[in-house]
Structures are given as C-alpha cells and as structure tokens.
Backbone bond lengths (Angstrom), bond angles and torsions (degrees), N, CA, C in turn:
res aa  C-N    CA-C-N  psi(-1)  N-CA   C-N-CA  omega(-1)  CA-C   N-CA-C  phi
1 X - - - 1.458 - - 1.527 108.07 -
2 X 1.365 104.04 119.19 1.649 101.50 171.38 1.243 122.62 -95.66
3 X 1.320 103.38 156.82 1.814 109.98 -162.04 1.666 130.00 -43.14
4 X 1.177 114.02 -27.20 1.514 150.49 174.96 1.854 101.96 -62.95
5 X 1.940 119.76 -43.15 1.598 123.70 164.91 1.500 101.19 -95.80
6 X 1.549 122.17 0.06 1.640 80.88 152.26 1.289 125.18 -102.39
7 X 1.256 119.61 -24.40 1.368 130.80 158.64 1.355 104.07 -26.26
8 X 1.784 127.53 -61.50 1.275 122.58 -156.11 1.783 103.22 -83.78
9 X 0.865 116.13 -6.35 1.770 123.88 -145.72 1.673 84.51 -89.01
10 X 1.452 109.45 114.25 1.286 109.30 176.30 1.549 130.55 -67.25
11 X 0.783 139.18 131.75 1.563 150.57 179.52 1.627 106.16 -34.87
12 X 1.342 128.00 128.53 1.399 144.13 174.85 1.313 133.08 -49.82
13 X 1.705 85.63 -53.36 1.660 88.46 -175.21 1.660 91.91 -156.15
14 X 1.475 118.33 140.11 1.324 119.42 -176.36 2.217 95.67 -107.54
15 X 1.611 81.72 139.84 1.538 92.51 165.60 1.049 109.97 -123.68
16 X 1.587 111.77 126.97 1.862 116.61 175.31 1.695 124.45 -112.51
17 X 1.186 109.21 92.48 1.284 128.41 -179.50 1.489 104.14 -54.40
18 X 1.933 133.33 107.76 1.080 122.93 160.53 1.932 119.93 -125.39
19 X 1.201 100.28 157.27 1.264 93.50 177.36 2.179 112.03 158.42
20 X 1.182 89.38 179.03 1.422 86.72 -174.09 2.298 113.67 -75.15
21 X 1.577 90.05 -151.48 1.814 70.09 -159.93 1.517 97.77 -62.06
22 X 1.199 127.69 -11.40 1.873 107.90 -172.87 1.447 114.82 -71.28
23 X 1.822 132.67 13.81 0.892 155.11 -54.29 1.848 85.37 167.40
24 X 1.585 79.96 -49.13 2.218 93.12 -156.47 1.984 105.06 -78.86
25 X 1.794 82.50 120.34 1.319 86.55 -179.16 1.724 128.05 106.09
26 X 1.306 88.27 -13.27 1.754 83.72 -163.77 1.327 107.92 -97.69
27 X 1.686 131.56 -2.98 1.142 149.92 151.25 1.074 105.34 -39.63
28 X 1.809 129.57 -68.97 1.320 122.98 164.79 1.214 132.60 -47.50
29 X 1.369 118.81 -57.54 1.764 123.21 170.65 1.556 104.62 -22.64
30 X 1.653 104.15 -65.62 1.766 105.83 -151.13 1.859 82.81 -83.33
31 X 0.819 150.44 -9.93 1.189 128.61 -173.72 1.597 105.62 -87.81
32 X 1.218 135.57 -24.02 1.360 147.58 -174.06 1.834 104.61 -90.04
33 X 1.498 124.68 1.70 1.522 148.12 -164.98 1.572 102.22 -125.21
34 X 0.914 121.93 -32.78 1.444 131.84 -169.00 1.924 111.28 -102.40
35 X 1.078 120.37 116.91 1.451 125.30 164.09 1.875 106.99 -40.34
36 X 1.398 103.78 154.29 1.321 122.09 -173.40 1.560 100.06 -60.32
37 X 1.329 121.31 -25.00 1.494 104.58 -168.81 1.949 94.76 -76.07
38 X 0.782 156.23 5.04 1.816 138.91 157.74 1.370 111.26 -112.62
39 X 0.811 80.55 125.78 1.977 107.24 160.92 1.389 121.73 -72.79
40 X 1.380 95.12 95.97 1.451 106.39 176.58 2.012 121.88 -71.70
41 X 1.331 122.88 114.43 1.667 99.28 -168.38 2.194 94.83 -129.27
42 X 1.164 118.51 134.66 1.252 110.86 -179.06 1.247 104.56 -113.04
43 X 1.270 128.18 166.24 1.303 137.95 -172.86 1.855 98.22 -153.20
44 X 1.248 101.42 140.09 1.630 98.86 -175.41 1.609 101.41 -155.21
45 X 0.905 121.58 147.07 1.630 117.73 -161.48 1.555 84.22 -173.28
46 X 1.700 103.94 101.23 1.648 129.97 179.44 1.241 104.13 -65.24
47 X 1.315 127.36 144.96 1.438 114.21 153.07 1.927 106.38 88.56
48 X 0.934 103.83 5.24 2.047 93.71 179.89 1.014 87.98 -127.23
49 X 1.559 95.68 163.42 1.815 128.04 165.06 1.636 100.34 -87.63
50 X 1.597 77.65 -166.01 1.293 82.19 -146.82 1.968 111.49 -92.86
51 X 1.635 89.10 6.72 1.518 103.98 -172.51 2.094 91.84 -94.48
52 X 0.985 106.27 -31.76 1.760 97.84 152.82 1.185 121.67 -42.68
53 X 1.370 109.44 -85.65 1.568 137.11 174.92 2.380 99.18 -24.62
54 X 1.196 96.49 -72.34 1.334 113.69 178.86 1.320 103.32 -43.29
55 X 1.379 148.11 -93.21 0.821 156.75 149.93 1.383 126.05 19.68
56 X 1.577 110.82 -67.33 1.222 121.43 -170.99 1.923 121.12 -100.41
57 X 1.697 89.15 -3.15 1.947 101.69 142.91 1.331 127.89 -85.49
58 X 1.020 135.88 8.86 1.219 120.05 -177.70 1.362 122.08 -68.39
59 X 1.564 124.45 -50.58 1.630 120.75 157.68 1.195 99.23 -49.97
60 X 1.213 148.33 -56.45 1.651 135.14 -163.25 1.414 108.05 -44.72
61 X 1.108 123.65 -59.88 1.937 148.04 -169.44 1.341 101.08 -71.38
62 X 1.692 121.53 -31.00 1.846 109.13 -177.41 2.014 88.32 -66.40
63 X 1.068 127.29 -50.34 1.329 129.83 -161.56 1.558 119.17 -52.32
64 X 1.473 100.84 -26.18 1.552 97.07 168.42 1.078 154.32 -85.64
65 X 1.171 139.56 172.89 1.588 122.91 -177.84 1.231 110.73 -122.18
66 X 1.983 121.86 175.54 1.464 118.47 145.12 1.766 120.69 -22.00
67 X 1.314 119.24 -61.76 1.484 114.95 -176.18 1.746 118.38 -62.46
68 X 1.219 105.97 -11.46 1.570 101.11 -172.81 1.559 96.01 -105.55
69 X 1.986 98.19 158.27 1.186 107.53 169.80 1.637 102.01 -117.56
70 X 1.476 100.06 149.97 1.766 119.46 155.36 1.619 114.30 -108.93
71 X 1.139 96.01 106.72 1.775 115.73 171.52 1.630 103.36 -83.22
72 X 1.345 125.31 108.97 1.542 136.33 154.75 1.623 119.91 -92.41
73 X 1.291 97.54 113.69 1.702 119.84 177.30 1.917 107.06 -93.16
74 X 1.230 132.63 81.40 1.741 109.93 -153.37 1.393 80.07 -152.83
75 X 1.537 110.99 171.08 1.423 130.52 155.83 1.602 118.26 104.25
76 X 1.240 99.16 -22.33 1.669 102.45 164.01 1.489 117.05 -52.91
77 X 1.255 116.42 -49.28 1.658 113.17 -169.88 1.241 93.46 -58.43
78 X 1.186 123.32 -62.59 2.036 125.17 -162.92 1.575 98.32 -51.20
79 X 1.153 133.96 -41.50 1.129 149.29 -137.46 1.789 94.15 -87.77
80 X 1.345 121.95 -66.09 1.420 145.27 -179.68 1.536 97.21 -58.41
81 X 1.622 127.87 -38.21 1.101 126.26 -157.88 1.338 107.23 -115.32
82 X 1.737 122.58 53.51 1.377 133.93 -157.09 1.614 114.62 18.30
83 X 1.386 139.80 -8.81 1.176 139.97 178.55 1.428 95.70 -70.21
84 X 1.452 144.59 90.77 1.611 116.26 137.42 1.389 100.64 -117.37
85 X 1.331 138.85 15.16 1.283 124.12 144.03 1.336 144.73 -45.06
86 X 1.878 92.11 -44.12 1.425 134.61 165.54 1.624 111.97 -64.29
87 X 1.641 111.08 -47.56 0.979 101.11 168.47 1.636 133.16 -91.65
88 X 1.041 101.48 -1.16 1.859 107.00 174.88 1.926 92.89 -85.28
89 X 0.800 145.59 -14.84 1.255 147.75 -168.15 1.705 88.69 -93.49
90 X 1.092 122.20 -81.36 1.418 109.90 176.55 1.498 115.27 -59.23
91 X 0.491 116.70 29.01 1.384 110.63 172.21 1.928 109.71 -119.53
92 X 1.335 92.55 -43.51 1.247 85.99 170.96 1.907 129.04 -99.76
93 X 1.141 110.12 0.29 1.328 125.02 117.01 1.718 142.60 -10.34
94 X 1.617 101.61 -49.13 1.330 134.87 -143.14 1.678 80.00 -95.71
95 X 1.597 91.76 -59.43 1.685 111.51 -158.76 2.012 102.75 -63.19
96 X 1.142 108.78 -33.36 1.844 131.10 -167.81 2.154 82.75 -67.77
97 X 1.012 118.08 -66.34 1.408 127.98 -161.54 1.735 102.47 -69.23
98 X 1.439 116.26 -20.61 1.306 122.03 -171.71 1.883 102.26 -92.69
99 X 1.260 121.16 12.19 1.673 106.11 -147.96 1.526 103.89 -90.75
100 X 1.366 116.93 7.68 1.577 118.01 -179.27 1.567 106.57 -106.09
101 X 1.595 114.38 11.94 1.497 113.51 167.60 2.022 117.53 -135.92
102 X 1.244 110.11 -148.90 1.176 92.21 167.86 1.571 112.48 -131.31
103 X 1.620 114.64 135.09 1.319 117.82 178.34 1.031 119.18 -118.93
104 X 1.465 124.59 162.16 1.370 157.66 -153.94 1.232 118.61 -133.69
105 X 1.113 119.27 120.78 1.803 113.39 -171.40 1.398 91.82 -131.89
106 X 1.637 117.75 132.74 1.322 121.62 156.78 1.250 121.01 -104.05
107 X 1.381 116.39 119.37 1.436 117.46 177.98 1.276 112.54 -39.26
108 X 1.649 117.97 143.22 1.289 135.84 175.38 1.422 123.03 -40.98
109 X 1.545 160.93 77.98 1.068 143.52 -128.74 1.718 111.77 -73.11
110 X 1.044 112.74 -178.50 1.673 127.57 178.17 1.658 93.80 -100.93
111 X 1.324 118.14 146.43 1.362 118.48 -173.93 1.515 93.97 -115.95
112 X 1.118 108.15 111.30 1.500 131.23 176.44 1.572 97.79 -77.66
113 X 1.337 153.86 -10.78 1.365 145.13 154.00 1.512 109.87 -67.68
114 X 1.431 122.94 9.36 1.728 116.68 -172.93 1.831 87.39 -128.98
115 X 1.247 93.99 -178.19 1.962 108.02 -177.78 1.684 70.86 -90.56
116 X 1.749 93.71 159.99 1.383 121.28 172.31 1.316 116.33 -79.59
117 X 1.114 117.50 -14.44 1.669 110.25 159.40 1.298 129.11 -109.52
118 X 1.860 108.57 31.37 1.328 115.40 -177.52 1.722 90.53 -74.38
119 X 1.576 93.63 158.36 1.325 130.16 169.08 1.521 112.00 -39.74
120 X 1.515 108.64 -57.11 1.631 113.12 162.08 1.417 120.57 -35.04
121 X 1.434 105.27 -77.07 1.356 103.92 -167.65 1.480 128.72 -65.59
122 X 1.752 102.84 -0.38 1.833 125.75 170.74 1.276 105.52 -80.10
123 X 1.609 129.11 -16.67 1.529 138.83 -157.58 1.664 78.97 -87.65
124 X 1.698 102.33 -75.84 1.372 125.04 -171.53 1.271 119.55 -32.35
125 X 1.442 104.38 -32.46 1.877 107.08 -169.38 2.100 101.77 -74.63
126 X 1.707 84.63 -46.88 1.666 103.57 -168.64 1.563 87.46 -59.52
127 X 1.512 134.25 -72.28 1.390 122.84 -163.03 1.525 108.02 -40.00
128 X 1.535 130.88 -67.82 1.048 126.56 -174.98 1.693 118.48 -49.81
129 X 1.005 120.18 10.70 1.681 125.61 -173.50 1.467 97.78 -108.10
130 X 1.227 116.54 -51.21 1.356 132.34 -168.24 1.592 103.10 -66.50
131 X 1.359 113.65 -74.83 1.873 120.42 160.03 1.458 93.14 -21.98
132 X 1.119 108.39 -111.53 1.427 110.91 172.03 1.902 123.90 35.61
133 X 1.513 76.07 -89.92 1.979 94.59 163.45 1.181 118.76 -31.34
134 X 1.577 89.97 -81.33 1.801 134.64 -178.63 1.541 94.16 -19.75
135 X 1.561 116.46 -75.51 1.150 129.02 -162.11 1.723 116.88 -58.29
136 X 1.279 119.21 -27.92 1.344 139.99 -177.90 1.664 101.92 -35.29
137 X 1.478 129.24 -52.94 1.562 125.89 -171.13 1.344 100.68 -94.78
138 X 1.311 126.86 27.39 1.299 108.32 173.73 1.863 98.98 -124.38
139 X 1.331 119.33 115.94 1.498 130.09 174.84 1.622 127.85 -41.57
140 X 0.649 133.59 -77.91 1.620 142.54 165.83 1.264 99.40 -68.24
141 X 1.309 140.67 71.54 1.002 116.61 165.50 2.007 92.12 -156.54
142 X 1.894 97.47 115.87 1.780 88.48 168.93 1.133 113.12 -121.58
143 X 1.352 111.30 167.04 1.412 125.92 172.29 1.642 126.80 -107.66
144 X 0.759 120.08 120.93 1.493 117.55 176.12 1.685 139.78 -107.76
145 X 1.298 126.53 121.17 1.438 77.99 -161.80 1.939 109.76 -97.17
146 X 1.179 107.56 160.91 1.464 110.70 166.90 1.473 112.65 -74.36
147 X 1.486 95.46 130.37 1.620 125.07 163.33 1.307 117.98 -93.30
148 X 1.324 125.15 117.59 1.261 125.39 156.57 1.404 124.72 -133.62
149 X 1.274 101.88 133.92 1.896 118.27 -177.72 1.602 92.21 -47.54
150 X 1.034 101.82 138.93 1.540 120.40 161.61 1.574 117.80 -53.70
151 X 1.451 93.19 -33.76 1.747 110.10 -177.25 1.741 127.85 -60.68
152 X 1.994 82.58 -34.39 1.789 99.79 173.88 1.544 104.54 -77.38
153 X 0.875 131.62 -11.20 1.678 133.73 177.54 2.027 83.68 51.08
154 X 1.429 94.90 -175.68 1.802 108.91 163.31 0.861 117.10 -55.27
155 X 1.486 117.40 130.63 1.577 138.27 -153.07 1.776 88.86 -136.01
C-alpha cells in the first residue's frame, strides 16, 4: 500500500473520550497507544454534570457502532455538588442510549486535594459501589477505576 491509500484508507474503529475536566488530555494519550486504524476524538466540558455531558452526546453516540468504543470520564461535579443521585441517573441514562456500541465508564476519582476521610471522597467511594451494582445487568458495559499518583495531585 502506498502512502497516497493510506492517507485515503478510512479509519477502523473510532474512540470517543467524554467527560468533564479529568477528561483533559486523554484523547491524546490513547490516541498516541492505538494504531492509525482508530480515531481517537475527546470532548471535555469543565465544570458540568453529567446531565450536560449526556445530553450533548447524543449525535456523537447515534454515529457509532459495535466496533467503536465510548470512554465516559463524569460524575464528580454531581458528586462534589451533593447531586449524585441526579447524577447516577444520568449517567445511567447515558449508558441505556449508548447500548448499540461499546462503553467504558471510569469510576469517579478520589480527590487527592481534600484529607482522605473527607466527606467527598466517602460520597465518591459509596457512588462507585452503587454504579458498580447498577451497572451489573447491563452487557457491554465496563467500568474501570482511575489511578492516580498522589504526586499528580488534581489534574
């Protein structure tokens, strides 16, 4: 294949990284991990829940298929902002509208800018238990959780 059909040779499988700012950047990471055949695309929108986030994928998610994945980074704002009722509801919502591709859920992170037995990160632990469950009858659908060095503080 000469350079001229790979240029034209359309991309395989698209991955769409969405979510709030923890969100920033990781479009690049996995796209620089991944062979030229997927399309890496991020979307990051600081500062919203997850009924934003939800909301404003829906053309994104009609576009995909079985071969593509959607990675969701979300739930901290609801979470920080006593809403994660509000936001586990959209969220799984998110996952109901997503079920003709494949998704990725990263657990809500622990905020290493608070003490480890702040109130937050007791919300954060309980939400991710509950998701957790929640997510159990739904097939294609994983969870992962985020790791972060203590060293990166909030990113």
């Amino acid at each position: 294949m000469d350079r001229k059909e790979k240029v034209l040779k359309k991309k395989q499988r698209k991955v769409i990284i969405m979510g709030a700012s923890h969100a920033r950047g990781c479009a690049t990471a996995v796209s620089h991990l991944l062979n030229n055949d997927s399309e890496v695309l991020g979307f990051v929108n600081p500062g919203t829940g997850m009924k934003y986030i939800k909301d404003t994928s829906r053309v994104k998610l009609q576009q995909l298929t079985k071969k593509d994945v959607v990675v969701l980074l979300g739930s901290t704002t609801d979470i920080v902002g006593n809403s994660s009722a509000v936001g586990m509801k959209h969220l799984l919502e998110f996952v109901i509208s997503a079920n003709h591709t494949n998704v990725i859920l990263m657990s809500a992170p622990h905020r290493y800018g608070l003490m480890s037995n702040s109130c937050v990160n007791s919300e954060v632990e309980k939400f991710n238990r509950k998701l957790c469950k929640k997510l159990e009858r739904f097939g294609k659908v994983e969870m992962t959780d985020i790791v972060r060095s203590q060293n990166m503080g909030n990113i």
